[in-house]
Each structure stands twice: as C-alpha cells, then as structure tokens.
C-alpha positions in Angstrom: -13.7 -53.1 -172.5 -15.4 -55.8 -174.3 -18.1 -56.3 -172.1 -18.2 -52.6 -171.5 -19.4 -52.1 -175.4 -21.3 -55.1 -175.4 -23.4 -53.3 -172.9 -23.7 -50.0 -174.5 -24.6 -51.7 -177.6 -27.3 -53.2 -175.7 -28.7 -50.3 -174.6 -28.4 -48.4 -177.7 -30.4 -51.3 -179.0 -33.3 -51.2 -176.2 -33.5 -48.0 -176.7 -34.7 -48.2 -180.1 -36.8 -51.5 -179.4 -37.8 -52.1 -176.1 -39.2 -55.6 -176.9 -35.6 -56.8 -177.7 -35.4 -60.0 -175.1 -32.0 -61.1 -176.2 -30.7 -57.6 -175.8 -31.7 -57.8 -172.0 -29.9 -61.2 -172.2 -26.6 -59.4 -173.7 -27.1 -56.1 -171.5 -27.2 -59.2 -168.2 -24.4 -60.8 -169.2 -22.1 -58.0 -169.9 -23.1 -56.4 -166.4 -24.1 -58.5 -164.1 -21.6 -61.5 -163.5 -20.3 -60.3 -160.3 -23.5 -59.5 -159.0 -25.1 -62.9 -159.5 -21.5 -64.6 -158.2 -22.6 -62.1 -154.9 -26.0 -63.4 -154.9 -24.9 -67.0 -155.2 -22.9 -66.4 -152.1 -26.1 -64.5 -150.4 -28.2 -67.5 -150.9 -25.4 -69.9 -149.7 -25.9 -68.0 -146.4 -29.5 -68.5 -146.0 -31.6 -71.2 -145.7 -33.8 -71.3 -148.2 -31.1 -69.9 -150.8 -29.1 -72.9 -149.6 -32.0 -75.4 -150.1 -32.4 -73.3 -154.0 -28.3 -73.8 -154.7 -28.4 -77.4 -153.7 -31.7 -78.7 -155.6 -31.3 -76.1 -158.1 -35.4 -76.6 -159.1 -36.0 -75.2 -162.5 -39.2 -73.3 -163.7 -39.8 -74.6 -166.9 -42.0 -77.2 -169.2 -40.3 -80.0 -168.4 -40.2 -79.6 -164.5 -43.6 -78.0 -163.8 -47.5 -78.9 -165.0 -48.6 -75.7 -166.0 -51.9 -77.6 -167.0 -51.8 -78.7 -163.3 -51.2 -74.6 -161.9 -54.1 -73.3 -164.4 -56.6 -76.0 -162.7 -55.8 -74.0 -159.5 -58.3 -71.7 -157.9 -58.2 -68.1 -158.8 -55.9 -65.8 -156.8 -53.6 -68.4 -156.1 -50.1 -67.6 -157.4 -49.7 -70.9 -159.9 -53.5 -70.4 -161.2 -52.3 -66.2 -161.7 -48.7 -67.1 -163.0 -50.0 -69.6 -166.0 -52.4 -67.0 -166.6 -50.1 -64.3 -167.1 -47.6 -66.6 -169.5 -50.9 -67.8 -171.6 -52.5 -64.1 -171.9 -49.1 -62.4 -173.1 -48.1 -65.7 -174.6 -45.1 -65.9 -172.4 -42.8 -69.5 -172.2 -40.3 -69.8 -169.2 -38.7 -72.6 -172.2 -36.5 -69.9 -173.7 -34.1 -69.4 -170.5 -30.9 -70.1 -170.7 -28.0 -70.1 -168.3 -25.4 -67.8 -169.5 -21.9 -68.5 -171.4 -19.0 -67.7 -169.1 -20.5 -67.5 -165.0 -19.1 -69.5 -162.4 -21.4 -72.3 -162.2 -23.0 -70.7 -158.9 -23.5 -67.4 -160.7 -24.7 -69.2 -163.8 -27.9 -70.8 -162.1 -28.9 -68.1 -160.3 -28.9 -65.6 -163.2 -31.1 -68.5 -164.5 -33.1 -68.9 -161.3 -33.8 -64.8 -161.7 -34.4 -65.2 -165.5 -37.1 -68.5 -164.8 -39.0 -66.6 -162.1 -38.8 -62.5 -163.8 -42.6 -63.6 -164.5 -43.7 -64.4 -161.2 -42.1 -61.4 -159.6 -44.5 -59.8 -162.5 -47.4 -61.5 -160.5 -46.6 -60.9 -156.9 -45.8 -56.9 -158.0 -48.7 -56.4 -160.6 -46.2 -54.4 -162.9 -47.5 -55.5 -166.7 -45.1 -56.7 -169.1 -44.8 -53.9 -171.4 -41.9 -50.9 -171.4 -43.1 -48.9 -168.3 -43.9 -52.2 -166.2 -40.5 -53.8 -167.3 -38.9 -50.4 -165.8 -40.7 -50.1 -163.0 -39.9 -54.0 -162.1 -35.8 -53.3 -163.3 -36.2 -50.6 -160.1 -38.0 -53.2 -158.1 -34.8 -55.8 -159.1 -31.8 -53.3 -158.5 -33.4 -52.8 -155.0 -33.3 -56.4 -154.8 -30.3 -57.6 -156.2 -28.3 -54.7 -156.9 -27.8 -55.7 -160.7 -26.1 -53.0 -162.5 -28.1 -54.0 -165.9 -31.3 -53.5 -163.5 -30.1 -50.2 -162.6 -29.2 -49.1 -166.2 -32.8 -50.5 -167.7 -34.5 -48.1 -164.7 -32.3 -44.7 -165.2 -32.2 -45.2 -169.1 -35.4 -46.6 -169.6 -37.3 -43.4 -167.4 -35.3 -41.2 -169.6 -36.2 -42.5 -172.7 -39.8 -43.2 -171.9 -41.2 -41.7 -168.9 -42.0 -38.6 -171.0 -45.1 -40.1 -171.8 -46.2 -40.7 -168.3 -47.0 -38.1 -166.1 -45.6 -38.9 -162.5 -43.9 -42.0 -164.1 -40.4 -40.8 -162.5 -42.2 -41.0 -158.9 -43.6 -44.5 -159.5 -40.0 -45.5 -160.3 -38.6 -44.4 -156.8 -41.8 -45.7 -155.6 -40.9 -49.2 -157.3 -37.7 -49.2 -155.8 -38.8 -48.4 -152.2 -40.9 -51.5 -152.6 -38.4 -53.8 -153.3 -36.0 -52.3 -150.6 -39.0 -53.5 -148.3 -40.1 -56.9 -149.7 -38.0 -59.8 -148.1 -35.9 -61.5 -150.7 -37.0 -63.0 -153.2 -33.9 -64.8 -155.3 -33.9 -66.8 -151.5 -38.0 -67.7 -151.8 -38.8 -71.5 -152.9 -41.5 -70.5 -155.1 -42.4 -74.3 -156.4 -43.9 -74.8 -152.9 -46.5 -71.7 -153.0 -48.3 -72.7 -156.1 -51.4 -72.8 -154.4 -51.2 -70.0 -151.8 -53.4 -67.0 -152.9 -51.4 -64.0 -153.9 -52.8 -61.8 -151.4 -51.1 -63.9 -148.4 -48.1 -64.1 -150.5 -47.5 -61.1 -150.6 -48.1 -60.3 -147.0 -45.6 -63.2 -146.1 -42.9 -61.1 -148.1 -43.6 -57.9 -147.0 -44.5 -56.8 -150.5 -46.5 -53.7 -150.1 -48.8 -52.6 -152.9 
C-alpha cells in the first residue's frame, strides 16, 4: 500500500507538472522494482546484457569525454547525444541508483535512467510532454515497466487533447519498440562514433 500511494501521488503530481523529474524518479521506484529485478535477469541471459552486468559502464561526467563525443562528426550517435544534452541543457550527473532494489535491479534502473537520452536520439522523440509519452510507449514495449505504461495511458489522457492523431502516434510508438532489438542489452559506449542512421538499422529501429 505504501508504494501503491507513493505512485498515485506521483501521478497526481505529473499531471499537474509534467516537468517534474523527481516525480518520474518516485512514480519508478514505487512501480518498477520487479520489473528491473526481471530485466536484470534478461540481461544475465544474453551476451551483451551479461558483458553490461559485469562491467556495469556508467554514462556520466566522470566516465565519458563528452568534449571528446561533441568533436565527433555529425550524425554520429556521440556527436548527436552531447548535442541533445547541451541544446536542452540536459546532465546524465543527476542519476542515481534507487533506495531499496536488489543490487542487480538497482543498476539497471540506473543503466535505463543514464541512457533515457540516447534512446531520445536513436527514436527522435523530443524531450518535452508528448515526446516523453510517446518514448514511455516506446519503453513499456521494451521493458514492460508498469511506470512506463502509466506515463503513456495517463499522460495521452491528460494531454493528447491537444494533438490531433496524438493517440495513433502512441500505438505507433509502441509498435516500434515491440520491433527494435533490445536495447537495456546494447553496449552503447562502443557506438559513439557510428552514424545514427546505421544504428538504427542494426536495431531494427524503424522510423
């Protein structure tokens, strides 16, 4: 029951402000700790989610030259990615692993929260309220997270209204991530220089 009204409260909040970041982190944590506990066990099971769970690289500051990524060519997905953090002044810094996960289940709801911007990348969905939904559709087909699922339903509800069609483009955003290969399993860190358009053919990532 706690985590049950921890999560309504965090929806009640998004509802009323979208831009709420440590609301998502509440309505995650309150969800989602069996899901990433199956995902751990997923990865475990496939080589490169093994390779992820035993090096357990991290996406941040202190582990990646993002000076290095912007002197990439254009297209490519580390030039792209620091581009996207400078322009919406985005920091992978403020992830945190979250208070009471298995260990497993703790670094891959990190893992998910480190990379959220480069799945913005590979999809093209902008970082504002209808791109976040239309990405939290894109997740649940992923990952199956229930606070991936809640954002989508309750978040076309609240604001699809003021899209025409927007309901379509969520089922559409779900039907692509059904059909894009995994990507909690991909090593990201060694694709920094591959251009986006043959990234997203190597996971099946239709546009």
């Amino acid at each position: 029951m706690p985590r049950a009204l921890a999560a309504l409260r965090a929806l009640v909040g998004l509802a009323l402000d979208p831009k709420r970041l440590d609301l998502v982190f509440a309505l995650t944590e309150a969800l989602n700790g069996d899901c990433f506990a199956r995902v751990a066990r997923d990865l475990a099971g496939d080589a490169g989610g093994r390779r992820i769970l035993d090096e357990r690289p991290s996406i941040d500051s202190q582990r990646v030259d993002f000076d290095a990524l912007a002197a990439l060519p254009d297209g490519t997905l580390g030039r792209e990615y620091v581009r996207f953090l400078r322009d919406h002044a985005i920091t992978p810094d403020i992830f945190r692993p979250p208070g009471g996960f298995a260990e497993a289940a703790a670094y891959v709801t990190l893992r998910i929260r480190q990379t959220h911007d480069i799945w913005h990348v590979l999809t093209g969905y902008a970082p504002d309220v209808h791109g976040e939904i239309l990405l939290s559709a894109f997740n649940y087909a992923q990952l199956r997270a229930p606070s991936s699922l809640a954002i989508a339903v309750l978040g076309t509800l609240r604001f699809g209204s003021s899209r025409p069609g927007f309901a379509g483009q969520v089922r559409r955003a779900f039907a692509r991530g059904r059909a894009t290969r995994p990507l909690a399993a991909f090593y990201w860190e060694d694709h920094w220089g591959e251009p986006l358009a043959s990234l997203r053919a190597r996971l099946a990532c239709p546009s």
